[in-house]
Structures are given as structure tokens and as C-alpha cells.
C-alpha positions as CSV (number, residue, x, y, z in Angstrom):
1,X,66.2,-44.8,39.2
2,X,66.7,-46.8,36.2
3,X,64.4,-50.0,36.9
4,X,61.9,-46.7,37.9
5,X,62.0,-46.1,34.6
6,X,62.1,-49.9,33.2
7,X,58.7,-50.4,35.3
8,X,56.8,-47.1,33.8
9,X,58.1,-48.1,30.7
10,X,56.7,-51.6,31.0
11,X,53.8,-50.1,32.5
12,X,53.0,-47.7,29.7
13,X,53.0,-50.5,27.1
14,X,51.1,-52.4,28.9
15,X,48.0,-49.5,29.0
16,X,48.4,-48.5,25.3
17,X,48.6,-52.3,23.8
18,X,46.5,-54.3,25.7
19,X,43.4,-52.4,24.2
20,X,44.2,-51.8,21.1
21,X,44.9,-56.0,20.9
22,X,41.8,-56.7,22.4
23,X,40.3,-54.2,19.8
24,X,42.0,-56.6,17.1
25,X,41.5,-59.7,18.2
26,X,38.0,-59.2,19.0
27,X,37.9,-57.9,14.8
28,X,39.5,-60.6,13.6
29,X,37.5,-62.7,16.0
30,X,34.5,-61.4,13.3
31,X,36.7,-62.4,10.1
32,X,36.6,-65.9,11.8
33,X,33.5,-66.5,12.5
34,X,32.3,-65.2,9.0
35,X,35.0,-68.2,7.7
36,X,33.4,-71.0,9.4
37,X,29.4,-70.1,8.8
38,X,29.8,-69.1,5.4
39,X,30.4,-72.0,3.2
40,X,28.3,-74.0,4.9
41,X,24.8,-71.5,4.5
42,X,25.8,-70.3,0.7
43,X,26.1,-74.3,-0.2
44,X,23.4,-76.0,2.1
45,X,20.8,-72.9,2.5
46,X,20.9,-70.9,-0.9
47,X,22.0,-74.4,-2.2
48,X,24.8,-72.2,-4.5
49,X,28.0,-74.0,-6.0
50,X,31.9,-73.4,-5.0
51,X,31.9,-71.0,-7.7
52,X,29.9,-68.6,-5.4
53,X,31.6,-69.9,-2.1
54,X,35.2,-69.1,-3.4
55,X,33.8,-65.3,-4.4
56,X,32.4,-64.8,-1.4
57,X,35.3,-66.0,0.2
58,X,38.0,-64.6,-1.7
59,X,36.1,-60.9,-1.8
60,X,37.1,-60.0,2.1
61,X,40.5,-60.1,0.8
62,X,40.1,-58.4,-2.5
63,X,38.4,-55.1,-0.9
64,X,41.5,-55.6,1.8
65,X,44.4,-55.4,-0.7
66,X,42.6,-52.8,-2.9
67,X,42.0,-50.1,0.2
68,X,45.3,-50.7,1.8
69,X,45.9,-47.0,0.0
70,X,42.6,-45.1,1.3
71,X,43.5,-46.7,5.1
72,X,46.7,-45.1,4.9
73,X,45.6,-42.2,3.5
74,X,42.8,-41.8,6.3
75,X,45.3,-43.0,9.0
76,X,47.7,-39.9,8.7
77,X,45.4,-37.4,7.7
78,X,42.1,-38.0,9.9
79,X,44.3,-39.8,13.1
80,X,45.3,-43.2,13.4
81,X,41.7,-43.9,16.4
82,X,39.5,-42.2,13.4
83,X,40.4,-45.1,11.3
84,X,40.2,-47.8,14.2
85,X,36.8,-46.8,14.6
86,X,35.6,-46.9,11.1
87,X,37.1,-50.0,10.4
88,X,35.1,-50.4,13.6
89,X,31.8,-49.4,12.8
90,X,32.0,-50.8,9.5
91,X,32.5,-54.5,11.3
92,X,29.1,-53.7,13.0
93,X,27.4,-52.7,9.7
94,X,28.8,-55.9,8.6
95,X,26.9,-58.0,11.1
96,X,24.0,-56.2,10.5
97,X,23.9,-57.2,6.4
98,X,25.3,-61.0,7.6
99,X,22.1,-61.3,9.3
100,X,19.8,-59.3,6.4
101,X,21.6,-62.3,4.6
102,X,20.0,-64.9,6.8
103,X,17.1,-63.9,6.5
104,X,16.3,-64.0,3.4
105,X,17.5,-67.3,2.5
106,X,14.4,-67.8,0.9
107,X,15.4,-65.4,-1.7
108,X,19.0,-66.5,-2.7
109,X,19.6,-63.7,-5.6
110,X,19.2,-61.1,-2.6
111,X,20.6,-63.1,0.5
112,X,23.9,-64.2,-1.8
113,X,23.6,-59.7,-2.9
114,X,23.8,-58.7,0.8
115,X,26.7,-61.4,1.8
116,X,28.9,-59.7,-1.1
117,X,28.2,-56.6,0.0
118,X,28.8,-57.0,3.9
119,X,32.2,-59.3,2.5
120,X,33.6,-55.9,0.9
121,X,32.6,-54.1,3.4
122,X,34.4,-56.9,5.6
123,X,37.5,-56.1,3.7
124,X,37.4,-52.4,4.5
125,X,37.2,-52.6,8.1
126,X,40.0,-54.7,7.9
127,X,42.5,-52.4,6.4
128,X,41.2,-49.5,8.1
129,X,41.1,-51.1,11.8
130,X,44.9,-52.9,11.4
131,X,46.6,-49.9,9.5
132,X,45.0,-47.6,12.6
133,X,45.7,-49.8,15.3
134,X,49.5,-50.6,14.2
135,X,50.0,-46.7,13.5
136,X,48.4,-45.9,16.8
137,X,50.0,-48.4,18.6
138,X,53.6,-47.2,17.3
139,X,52.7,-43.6,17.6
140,X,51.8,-43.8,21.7
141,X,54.5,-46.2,22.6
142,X,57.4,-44.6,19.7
143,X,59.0,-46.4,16.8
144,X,61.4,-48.2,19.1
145,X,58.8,-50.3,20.1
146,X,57.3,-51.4,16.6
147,X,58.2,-54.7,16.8
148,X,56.3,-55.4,20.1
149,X,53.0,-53.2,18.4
150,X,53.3,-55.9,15.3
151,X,54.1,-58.7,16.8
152,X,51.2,-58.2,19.5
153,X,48.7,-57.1,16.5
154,X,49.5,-60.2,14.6
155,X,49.1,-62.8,17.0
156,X,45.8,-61.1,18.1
157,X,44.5,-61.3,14.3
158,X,46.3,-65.0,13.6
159,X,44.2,-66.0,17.4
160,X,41.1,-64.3,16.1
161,X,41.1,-66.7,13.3
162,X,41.9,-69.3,14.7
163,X,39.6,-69.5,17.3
164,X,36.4,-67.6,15.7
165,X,36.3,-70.1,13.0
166,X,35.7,-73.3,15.4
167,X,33.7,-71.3,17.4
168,X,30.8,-70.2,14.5
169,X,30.7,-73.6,13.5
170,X,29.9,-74.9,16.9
171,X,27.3,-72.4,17.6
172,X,26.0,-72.5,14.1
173,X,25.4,-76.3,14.4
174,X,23.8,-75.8,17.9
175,X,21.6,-72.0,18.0
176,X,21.3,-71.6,14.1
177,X,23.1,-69.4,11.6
178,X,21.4,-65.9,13.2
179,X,23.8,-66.6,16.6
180,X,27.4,-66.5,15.1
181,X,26.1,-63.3,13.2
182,X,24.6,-61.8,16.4
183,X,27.8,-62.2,18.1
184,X,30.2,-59.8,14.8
185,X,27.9,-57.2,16.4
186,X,28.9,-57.8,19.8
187,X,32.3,-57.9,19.1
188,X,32.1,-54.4,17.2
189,X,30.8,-53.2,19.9
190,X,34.0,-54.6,22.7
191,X,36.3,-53.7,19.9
192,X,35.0,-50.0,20.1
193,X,34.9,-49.7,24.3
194,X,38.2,-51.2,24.5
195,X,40.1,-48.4,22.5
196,X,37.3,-45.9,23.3
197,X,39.7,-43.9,26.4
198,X,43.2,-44.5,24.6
199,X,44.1,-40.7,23.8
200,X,44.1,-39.7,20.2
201,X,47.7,-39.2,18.1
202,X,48.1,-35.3,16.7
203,X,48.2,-35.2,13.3
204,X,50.2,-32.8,10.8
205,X,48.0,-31.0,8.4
206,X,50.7,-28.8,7.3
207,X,52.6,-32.3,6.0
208,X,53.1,-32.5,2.6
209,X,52.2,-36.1,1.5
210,X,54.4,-38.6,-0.6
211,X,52.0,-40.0,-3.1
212,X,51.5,-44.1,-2.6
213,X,52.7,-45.3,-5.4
214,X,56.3,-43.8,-4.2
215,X,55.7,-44.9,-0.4
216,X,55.6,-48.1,-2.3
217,X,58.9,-48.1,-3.9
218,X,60.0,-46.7,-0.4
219,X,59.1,-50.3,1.3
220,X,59.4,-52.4,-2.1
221,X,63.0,-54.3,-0.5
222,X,61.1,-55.1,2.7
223,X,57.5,-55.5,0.9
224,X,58.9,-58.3,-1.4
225,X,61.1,-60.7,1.0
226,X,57.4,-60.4,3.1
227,X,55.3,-61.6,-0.5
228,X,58.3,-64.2,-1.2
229,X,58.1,-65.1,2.6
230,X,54.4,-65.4,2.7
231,X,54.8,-68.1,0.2
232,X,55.3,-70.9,2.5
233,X,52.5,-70.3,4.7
234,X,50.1,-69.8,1.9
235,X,51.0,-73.7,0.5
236,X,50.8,-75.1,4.1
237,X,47.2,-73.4,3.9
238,X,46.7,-74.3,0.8
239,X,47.9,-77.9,0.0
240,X,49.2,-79.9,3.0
241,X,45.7,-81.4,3.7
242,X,46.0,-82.7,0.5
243,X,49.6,-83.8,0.4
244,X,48.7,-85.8,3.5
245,X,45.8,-87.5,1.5
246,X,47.9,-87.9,-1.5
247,X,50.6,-89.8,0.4
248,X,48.1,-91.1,3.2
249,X,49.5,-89.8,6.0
250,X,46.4,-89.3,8.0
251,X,45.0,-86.4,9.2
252,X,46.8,-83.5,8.9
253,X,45.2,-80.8,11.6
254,X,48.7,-82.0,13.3
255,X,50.4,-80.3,11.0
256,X,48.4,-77.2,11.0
257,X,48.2,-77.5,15.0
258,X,52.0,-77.4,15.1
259,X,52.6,-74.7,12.0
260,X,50.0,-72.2,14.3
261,X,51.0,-73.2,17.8
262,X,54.4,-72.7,16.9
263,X,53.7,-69.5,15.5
264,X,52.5,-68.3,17.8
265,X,54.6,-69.5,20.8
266,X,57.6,-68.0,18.9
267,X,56.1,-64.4,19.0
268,X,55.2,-64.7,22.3
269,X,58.6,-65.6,23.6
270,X,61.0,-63.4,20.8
271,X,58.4,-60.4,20.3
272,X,61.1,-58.0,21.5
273,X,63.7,-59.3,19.0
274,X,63.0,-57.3,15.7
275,X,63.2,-54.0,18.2
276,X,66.8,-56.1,20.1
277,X,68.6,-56.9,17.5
278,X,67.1,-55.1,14.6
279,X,64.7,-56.2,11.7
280,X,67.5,-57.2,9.4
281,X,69.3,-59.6,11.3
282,X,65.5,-61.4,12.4
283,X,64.0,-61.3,9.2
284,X,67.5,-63.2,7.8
285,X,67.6,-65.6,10.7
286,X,64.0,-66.4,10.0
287,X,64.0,-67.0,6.4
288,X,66.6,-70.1,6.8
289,X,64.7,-71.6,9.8
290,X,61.8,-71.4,7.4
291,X,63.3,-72.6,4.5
292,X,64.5,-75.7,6.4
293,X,61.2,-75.6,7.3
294,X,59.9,-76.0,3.4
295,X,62.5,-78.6,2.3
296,X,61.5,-80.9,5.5
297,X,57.9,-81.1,4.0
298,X,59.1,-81.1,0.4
299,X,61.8,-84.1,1.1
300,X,59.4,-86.0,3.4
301,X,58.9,-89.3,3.5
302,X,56.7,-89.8,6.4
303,X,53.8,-87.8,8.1
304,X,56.1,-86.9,10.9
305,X,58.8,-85.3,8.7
306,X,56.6,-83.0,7.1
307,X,54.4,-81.8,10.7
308,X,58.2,-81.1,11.7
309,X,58.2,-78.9,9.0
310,X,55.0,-77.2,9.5
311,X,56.5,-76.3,12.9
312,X,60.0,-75.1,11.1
313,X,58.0,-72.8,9.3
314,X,55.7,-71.8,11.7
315,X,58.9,-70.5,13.6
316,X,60.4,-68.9,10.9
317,X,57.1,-66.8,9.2
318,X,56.3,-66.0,12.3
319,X,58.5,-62.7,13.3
320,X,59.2,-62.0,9.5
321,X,56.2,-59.0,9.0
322,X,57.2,-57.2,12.6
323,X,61.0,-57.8,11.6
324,X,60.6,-56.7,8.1
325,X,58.2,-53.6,9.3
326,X,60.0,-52.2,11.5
327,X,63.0,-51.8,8.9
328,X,60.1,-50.1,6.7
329,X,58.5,-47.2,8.7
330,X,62.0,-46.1,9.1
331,X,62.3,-45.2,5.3
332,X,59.0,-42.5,5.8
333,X,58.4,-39.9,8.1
334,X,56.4,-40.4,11.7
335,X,53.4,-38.3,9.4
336,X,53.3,-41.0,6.7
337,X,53.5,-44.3,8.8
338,X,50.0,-45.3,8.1
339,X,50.8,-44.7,4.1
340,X,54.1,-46.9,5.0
341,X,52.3,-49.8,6.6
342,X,49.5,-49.9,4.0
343,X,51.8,-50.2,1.1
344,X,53.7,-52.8,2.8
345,X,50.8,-55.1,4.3
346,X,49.7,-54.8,0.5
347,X,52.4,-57.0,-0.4
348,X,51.4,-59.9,1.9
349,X,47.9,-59.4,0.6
350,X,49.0,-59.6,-2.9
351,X,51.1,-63.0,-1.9
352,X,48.2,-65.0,-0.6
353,X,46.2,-64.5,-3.9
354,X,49.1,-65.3,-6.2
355,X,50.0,-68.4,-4.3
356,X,47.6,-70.7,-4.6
357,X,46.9,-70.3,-8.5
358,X,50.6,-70.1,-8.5
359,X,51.0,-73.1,-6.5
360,X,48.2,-75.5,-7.8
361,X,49.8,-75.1,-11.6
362,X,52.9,-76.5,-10.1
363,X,51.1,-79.5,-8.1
364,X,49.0,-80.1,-11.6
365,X,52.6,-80.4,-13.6
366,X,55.1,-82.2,-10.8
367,X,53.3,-83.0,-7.0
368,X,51.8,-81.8,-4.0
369,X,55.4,-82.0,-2.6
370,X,57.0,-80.1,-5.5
371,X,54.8,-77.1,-3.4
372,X,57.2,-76.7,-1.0
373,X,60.4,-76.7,-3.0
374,X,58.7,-73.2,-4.6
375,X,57.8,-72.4,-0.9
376,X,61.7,-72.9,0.0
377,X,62.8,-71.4,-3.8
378,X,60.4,-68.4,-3.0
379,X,61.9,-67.8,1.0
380,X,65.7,-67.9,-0.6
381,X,64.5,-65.1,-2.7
382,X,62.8,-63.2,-0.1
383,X,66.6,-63.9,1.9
384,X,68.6,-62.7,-1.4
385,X,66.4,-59.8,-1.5
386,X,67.1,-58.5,2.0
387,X,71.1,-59.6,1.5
388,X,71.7,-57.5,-1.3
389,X,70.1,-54.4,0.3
390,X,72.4,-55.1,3.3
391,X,74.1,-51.9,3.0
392,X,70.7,-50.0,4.1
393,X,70.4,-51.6,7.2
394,X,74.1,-51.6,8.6
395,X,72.2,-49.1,11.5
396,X,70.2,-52.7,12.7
């Protein structure tokens, strides 16, 4: 009777995440593709500077952090599929303008106009589709399985990435610009069939909603060890390509190879841990593998010591936003989840964009390996943070 109920179980989760991933990673699989054309066509077709390339870059992430609120808000009062599929249609609307952009490449003032635009509208789609599809995911499969529904989400968004960066370029450099831009829409499309049946969460009208800013100081403990975390991978982003220059160490995609593969490995084979053993005791264990993880690559003294160190902190960041979320939805109500996951995916947001100024002052004054000391100061704070707010978790 009970491995009856292990298999439906096992069964159930299967039904419910494996579209709502695909969904994602087919999303993020946009966000990708948009990385690795971009540059290239504002720089070599509308012949604009790095001044325009870094907006255009930097603006996806901008309109991310700054509607983190508004995807919340939308999530628990519209239903968590209404804001999948926005975020959704606004991905195919964003394909549309990419290619508008193309086309008039003989008018740069109004193709660079219509690449902003899509890039905010980029950024939306973002916030709305994850906040939906975590909240979704977590409402159909219950809040002991949160752990699994981030894990799974993130390594469909980290693979999107990943893989729809490489993949633009190639087709860019082999079918034109028009191809990589044809195939957003495509994806928009797959992302909306594959959620299309998944049945919709009831919502609470009746609910009486906690303003954000107080959701926020609800998830501030686990939203600031996830900003001090997210320092390490930001520098390794960031900097090692040029710390391996610096100190010439060769190439260092190795380095990035092991930091992602490594990452992603570890959520495939410990994505049940946060939900196991409980967020508090993952998040800690992972802030001292990835502090090792920082020190190796700050103390190295050869090329090998600090690719050991990308993988040390690929291990440790990886299960540190499931392990760290699913401490936070259990501060709000079921009817403010969305709300609780916006606020706190707002912190990792904010993170990225104050690491690299943050980080490049500190290479200007000391060295490209001084990085990674603040990487490893910033995880022990992230650790401290959790430790002195142990007695909150003594449930995990």
C-alpha cells in the first residue's frame, strides 16, 4: 500500500513538473539566445559602442528586479498559469520587436529603440513566467515538495542559458541574425503548449494581502545569505576570464565548464535535500563548500587550483536558492507565495548588479584574486546571517 502511494506520488510530480520545466527552459532558452546575438549586431551592424551594449544588456535584468513586486502581485491575485502565460506571451511579443530590430538596421536610432524596448519587455516575462511557474509548481505538488519545484526550475533556467547562448551564435554566423530571433517565437509558442492542460490553482479573493515591502522583511534573513551567496558566482562570471589572462593560465572556459557542470550535476543528484533535511541545514552546508570554493581560487597559484575552485563553488551555490526558499514561503501564507518568492528572488537580482561594480573597485585597488577573498568574505556573511537566526528554523 505504501510504495502504491510512493509510485502515485512519484507519478504526480512527474505530470505537474515536467511541463512547467519545459515551459522554463524553453523561456530561458530565449534569454540565451538574445545573449549571444546581441552584442555582436548592436557593435558590428548599428556599429554602436559598449556603452549601448552594456544598456542593452544590463536592461533585461533591470525590468526583472524592478517587477519582481507586480509578478507577485499578479501571481496570487490573477492565479499562478495567468502569470506563466503572460510572462509567456510577452516572450513572443519580444521576438516579434527582436526581429522589427533587425530590420531596420539601416536605421540604428530606431533598430537600437525597438531592442530596448523588447529587452524590458524581456525582463517582464521573466519575473512573471518564474514567479508563476515556481508558485504553480509548489501549489500542485504542496509546499513539501518546494525544494524539488526550485531546484528543477533553476537548472531548466541555468541550461537555457547555457545552451541558447552557443546555440544563437552558431546559427547567427550560419542563417543570419533573423533565424535566432525566429526561433524566441517558436519557443513562446512550446513554452505555452507545454503548460497549456496543467489545471489552474484556485485563488483567495477574500485574502487580505500583506503589502511587499513587509513580505520583504518577512524573507529578509533568507533573502540576504542568497545576495551574500550570490556573490561568488557573480566574480566567477565576472572576473575569472580575466584572472586567467592576468596570471596566464590559459583559457579559462575550463573553469566555467566545471563551475556549471558541477552545478548542475549537484542539483540533479541532491534536489530532494532542501525538502530531506530541511533548508537550514543545506543552505549552511553549502555556504562552507562554497567558501572553500572562493579561497581555492583566491590562494591559487596555478590554473588547476583555481578550476578546482570553480567546481567547489559550483557545488556549493548550487542548492543555496531552493534551500534558502523553501525556509522562506514558510514565513507567508499559501495565498501570498507568489509575493514571498518575488521579494526574495529580488535579492539575487539585486546581488548580480552590485557585484561587479562592487567587485571591479576591489580588482582596480588590490587583484583579480583579491575578488574571491570578498566572494569567500561575502559567503561567511551570508553563513553568519543564517547562524544567528538559527532559532527560527529549529523545525528543519
Amino acid at each position: 500500500m505504501g510504495y502504491s502511494t510512493q509510485q502515485e506520488q512519484k507519478s504526480q510530480l512527474v505530470k505537474v513538473l515536467t511541463p512547467i520545466v519545459i515551459s522554463v527552459f524553453a523561456v530561458y532558452l530565449t534569454i540565451g539566445i538574445a545573449l549571444g546575438v546581441l552584442p555582436a549586431f548592436i557593435k558590428n551592424d548599428l556599429k554602436l559602442g559598449s556603452l549601448a551594449i552594456g544598456a542593452v544588456i544590463g536592461l533585461q535584468s533591470l525590468a526583472t528586479l524592478l517587477t519582481r513586486a507586480y509578478a507577485g502581485k499578479i501571481t496570487d491575485t490573477l492565479g499562478a498559469k495567468i502569470s506563466n502565460h503572460r510572462g509567456v506571451i510577452m516572450v513572443l511579443l519580444t521576438g516579434i520587436l527582436y526581429i522589427l530590430g533587425s530590420y531596420f538596421v539601416n536605421i540604428p536610432l530606431l533598430a537600437i529603440g525597438l531592442i530596448l524596448i523588447s529587452r524590458i519587455i524581456h525582463g517582464i516575462s521573466e519575473s512573471m513566467l518564474v514567479t508563476g511557474s515556481l508558485t504553480w509548481g509548489i501549489g500542485l505538488l504542496g509546499p513539501q515538495n518546494s525544494g524539488k519545484v526550485m531546484t528543477w526550475n533553476g537548472i531548466a533556467m541555468y541550461a537555457g542559458i547555457a545552451i541558447g547562448a552557443p546555440l544563437s551564435i552558431w546559427l547567427g554566423s550560419r542563417f543570419g541574425i533573423m533565424v535566432p530571433f525566429i526561433l524566441i517565437i517558436i519557443l513562446s509558442l512550446i513554452s505555452w503548449l507545454s503548460t497549456a492542460k496543467l489545471p489552474t490553482l484556485a485563488v483567495d479573493a477574500s485574502h487580505i494581502r500583506t503589502p511587499f515591502y513587509k513580505v520583504i522583511g518577512k524573507v529578509s534573513d533568507q533573502g540576504l545569505a542568497l545576495a551574500f551567496s550570490s556573490m561568488g558566482f557573480a566574480c566567477i562570471a565576472s572576473f575569472i576570464a580575466l584572472l586567467f589572462a592576468e596570471r596566464n593560465w590559459g583559457d579559462a572556459s575550463l573553469g566555467f565548464i566545471c563551475f556549471g557542470g558541477f552545478y548542475v550535476l549537484t542539483r540533479l543528484f541532491f534536489s530532494s535535500f532542501p525538502d530531506k533535511y530541511g533548508g537550514y541545514k543545506v543552505a549552511l552546508v553549502s555556504f562552507v563548500i562554497e567558501i572553500i570554493g572562493q579561497l581555492c581560487i583566491g590562494f591559487s597559484t596555478s590554473g588547476w587550483m583555481a578550476i578546482v575552485g570553480c567546481a567547489l563553488t559550483g557545488i556549493g551555490f548550487s542548492l543555496v536558492f531552493p534551500a534558502l526558499g523553501v525556509l522562506a514561503i514558510k514565513k507567508v501564507t499559501p495565498q501570498m507565495r507568489g509575493t514571498a518568492l518575488g521579494a526574495y528572488a529580488a535579492f539575487f537580482d539585486l546581488s548580480l548588479g552590485l557585484a561587479g561594480p562592487i567587485a571591479g573597485i576591489i580588482a582596480g585597488w588590490f587583484s583579480y584574486q583579491s575578488i574571491y577573498i570578498f566572494g569567500a568574505v561575502s559567503c561567511l556573511l551570508a553563513f553568519l546571517v543564517l547562524l544567528i537566526k538559527q532559532k527560527n528554523y529549529k523545525s528543519n
